[in-house]
TORTORFI-221695 format. One line per 10 residues: number of its first residue (from 1); for each residue x, y, z of C-alpha. Coordinates in steps of 0.05 Angstrom, whole numbers. Example, Ala and Ser with C-alpha at 12.3 -4.5 7.8 and 13.67 -1.06 7.14 Angstrom:
REM residues 2
1	246,-90,156  273,-21,143
END
This chain:
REM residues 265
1	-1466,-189,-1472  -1474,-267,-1465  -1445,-288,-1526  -1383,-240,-1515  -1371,-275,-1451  -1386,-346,-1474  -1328,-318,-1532  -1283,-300,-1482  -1279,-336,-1423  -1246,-407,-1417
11	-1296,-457,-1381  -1246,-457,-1318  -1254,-391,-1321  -1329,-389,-1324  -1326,-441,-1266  -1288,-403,-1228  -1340,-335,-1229  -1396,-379,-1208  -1360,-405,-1148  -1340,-323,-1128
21	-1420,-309,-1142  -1463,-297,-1087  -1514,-312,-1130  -1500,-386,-1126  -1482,-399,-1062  -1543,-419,-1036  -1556,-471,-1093  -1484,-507,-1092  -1490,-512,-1013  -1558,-547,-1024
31	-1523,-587,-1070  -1466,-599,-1028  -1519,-631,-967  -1548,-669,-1023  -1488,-709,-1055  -1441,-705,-990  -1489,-700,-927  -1431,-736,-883  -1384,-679,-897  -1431,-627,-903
41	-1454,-644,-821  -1375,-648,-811  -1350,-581,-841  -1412,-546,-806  -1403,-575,-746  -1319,-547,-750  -1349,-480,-778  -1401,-464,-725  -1348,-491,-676  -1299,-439,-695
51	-1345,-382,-692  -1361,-394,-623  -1291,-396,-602  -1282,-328,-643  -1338,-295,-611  -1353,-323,-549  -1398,-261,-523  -1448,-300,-572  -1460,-344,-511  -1465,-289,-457
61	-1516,-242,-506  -1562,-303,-508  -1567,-320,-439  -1567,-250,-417  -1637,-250,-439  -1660,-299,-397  -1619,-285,-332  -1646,-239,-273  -1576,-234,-237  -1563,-272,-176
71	-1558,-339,-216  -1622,-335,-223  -1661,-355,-290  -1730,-339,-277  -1761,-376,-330  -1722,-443,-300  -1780,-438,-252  -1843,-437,-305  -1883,-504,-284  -1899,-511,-368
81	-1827,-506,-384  -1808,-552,-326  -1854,-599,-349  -1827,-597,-419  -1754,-610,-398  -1788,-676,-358  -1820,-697,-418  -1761,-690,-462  -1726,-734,-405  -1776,-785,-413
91	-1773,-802,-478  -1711,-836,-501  -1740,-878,-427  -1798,-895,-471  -1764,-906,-545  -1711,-948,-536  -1732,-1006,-494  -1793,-1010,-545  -1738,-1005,-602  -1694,-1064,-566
101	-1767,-1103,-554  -1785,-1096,-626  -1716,-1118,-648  -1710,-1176,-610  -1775,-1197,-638  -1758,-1190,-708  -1688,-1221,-692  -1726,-1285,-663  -1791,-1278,-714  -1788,-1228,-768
111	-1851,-1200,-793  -1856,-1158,-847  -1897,-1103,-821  -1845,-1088,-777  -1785,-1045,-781  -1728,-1078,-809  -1671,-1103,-765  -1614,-1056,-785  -1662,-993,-776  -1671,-1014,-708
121	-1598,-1034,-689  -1578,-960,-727  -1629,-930,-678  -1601,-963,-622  -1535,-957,-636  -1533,-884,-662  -1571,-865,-590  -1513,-901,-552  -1459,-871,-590  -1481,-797,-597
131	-1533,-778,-540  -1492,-830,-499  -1424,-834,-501  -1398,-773,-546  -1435,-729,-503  -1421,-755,-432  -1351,-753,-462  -1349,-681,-484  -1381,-670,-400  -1320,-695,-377
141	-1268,-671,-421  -1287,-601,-430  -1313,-587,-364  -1348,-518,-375  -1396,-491,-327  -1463,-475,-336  -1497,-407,-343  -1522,-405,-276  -1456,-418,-239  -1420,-370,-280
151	-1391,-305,-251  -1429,-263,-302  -1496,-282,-279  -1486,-280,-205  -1445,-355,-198  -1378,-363,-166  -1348,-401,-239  -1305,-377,-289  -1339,-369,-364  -1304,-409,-418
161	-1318,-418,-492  -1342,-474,-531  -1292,-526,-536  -1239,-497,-487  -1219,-546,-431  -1229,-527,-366  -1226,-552,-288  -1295,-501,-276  -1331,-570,-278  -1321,-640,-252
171	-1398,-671,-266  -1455,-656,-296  -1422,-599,-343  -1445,-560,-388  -1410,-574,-461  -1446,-602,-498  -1519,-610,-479  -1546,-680,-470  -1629,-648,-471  -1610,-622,-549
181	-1578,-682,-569  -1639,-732,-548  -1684,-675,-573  -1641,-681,-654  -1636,-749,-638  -1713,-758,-651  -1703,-741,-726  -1665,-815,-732  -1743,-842,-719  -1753,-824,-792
191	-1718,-886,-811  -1780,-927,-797  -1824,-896,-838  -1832,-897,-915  -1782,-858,-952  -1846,-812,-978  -1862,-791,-912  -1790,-774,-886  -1782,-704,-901  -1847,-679,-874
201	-1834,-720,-814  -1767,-676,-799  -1800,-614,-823  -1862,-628,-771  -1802,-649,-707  -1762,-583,-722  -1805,-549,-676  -1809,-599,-622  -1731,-604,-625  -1726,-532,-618
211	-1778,-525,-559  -1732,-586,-521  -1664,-555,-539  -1679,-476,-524  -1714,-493,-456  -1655,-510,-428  -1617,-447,-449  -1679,-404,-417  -1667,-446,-347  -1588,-427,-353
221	-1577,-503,-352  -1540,-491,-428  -1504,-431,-462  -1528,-423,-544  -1458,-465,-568  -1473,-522,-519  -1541,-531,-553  -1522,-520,-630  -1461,-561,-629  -1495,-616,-595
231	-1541,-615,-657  -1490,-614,-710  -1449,-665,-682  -1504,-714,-671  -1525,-699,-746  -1452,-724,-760  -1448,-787,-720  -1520,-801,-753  -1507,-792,-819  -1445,-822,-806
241	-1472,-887,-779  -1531,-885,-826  -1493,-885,-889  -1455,-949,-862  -1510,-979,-839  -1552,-970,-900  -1498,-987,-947  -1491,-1057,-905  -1571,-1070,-893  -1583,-1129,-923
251	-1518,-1161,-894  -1539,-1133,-820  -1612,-1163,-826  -1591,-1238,-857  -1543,-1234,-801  -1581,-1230,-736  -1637,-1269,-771  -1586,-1322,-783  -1557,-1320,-713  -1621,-1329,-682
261	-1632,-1388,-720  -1566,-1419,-703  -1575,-1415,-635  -1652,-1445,-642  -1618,-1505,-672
END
């Protein structure tokens, strides 16, 4: 049977069977995170993004399970989980002045035991842009209210999907959440560490991202979308940001060496 295939089928055509198999699927989407990660964080993000719009009931079925009625989350008042949502809080408080410390120290003496100065202005950066502004951004644009102020649950709010703008909000909104994307965020850590250690460093922080992120949907403070979608798109701004800053490392650490110099002398 293979060599009356291989006899009768045109490589394009052969091509295009293993692209309608099933079978291979799995192995050209690994490939595709592999060769384009960029787009591959992209065309999830838009994919996942749609399929909340489509079926927005996703949201409500999820948080269903952890509401009571009467906008009331009972789990929201757990003194373990609280305490986990405060620690999640704390952290970027913790990591990024020692990140700005460390850089300024390499900027003004660099030492080669430390982290190199592009990793540290990527980290920096990358939490500024993502955790910071895109998602105080999304806060203000979408303005989607949170589980607990919804009518569905016992709240006074209208429920909206993901991405759909709405006046339910003014501050503090729900779309997207800001707990998820400092929880992903912790994944760009790996960047100081030795290449040969980076994979079973994410592997190891999956858990502790998903402990951070699905808190907040038990406490009704974040619907399912607002916490996926906050991961994907930081995953795209740091990949995004990564692959410049990478590409440009050398360039990026000669430079703020170099400026500190100049202004020495």
């Amino acid at each position: 049977m293979s060599s009356f295939l291989q006899s009768t089928i045109t490589p394009a055509a052969g091509r295009r069977w293993q692209a309608a198999n099933p079978q291979t699927w799995l192995a050209r989407c690994y490939a595709y995170v592999q060769e384009q990660p960029v787009q591959a964080a992209a065309s999830a993000t838009i994919f996942v993004g749609f399929i909340f719009m489509a079926f927005p009931g996703i949201d409500l079925t999820v948080s269903r399970w952890a509401a009571a009625g009467d906008a009331d989350f009972p789990l929201s008042r757990e003194h373990a989980l609280r305490l986990l949502r405060d620690f999640n809080r704390l952290i970027p408080i913790l990591i990024l002045p020692a990140v700005a410390v460390t850089l300024a120290v390499q900027m003004r003496a660099p030492r080669a035991w430390l982290p190199r100065p592009h990793n540290m202005l990527f980290f920096l950066t990358f939490y500024a842009a993502g955790p910071g502004l895109a998602i105080q951004l999304l806060k203000r644009l979408v303005g989607r209210a949170r589980p607990s102020e919804i009518i569905e649950f016992g709240g006074t709010l209208p429920f909206t999907p993901a991405w759909q703008v709405s006046g339910a909000c003014s501050r503090s909104c729900s779309f997207a959440s800001g707990e998820a994307a400092t929880a992903i965020a912790l994944i760009a850590l790996v960047v100081f560490l030795p290449t040969r250690w980076r994979l079973t460093t994410i592997i190891a922080l999956i858990p502790v991202v998903l402990a951070f992120s699905l808190n907040r949907i038990a406490f009704g403070a974040h619907f399912l979308s607002d916490v996926v979608l906050a991961w994907l798109l930081m995953l795209w701004i740091m990949l995004w940001l990564w692959s410049a800053f990478a590409a440009q490392g050398t360039r990026i650490d000669a430079a703020l060496t170099r400026g500190q110099r100049h202004l020495e002398t």
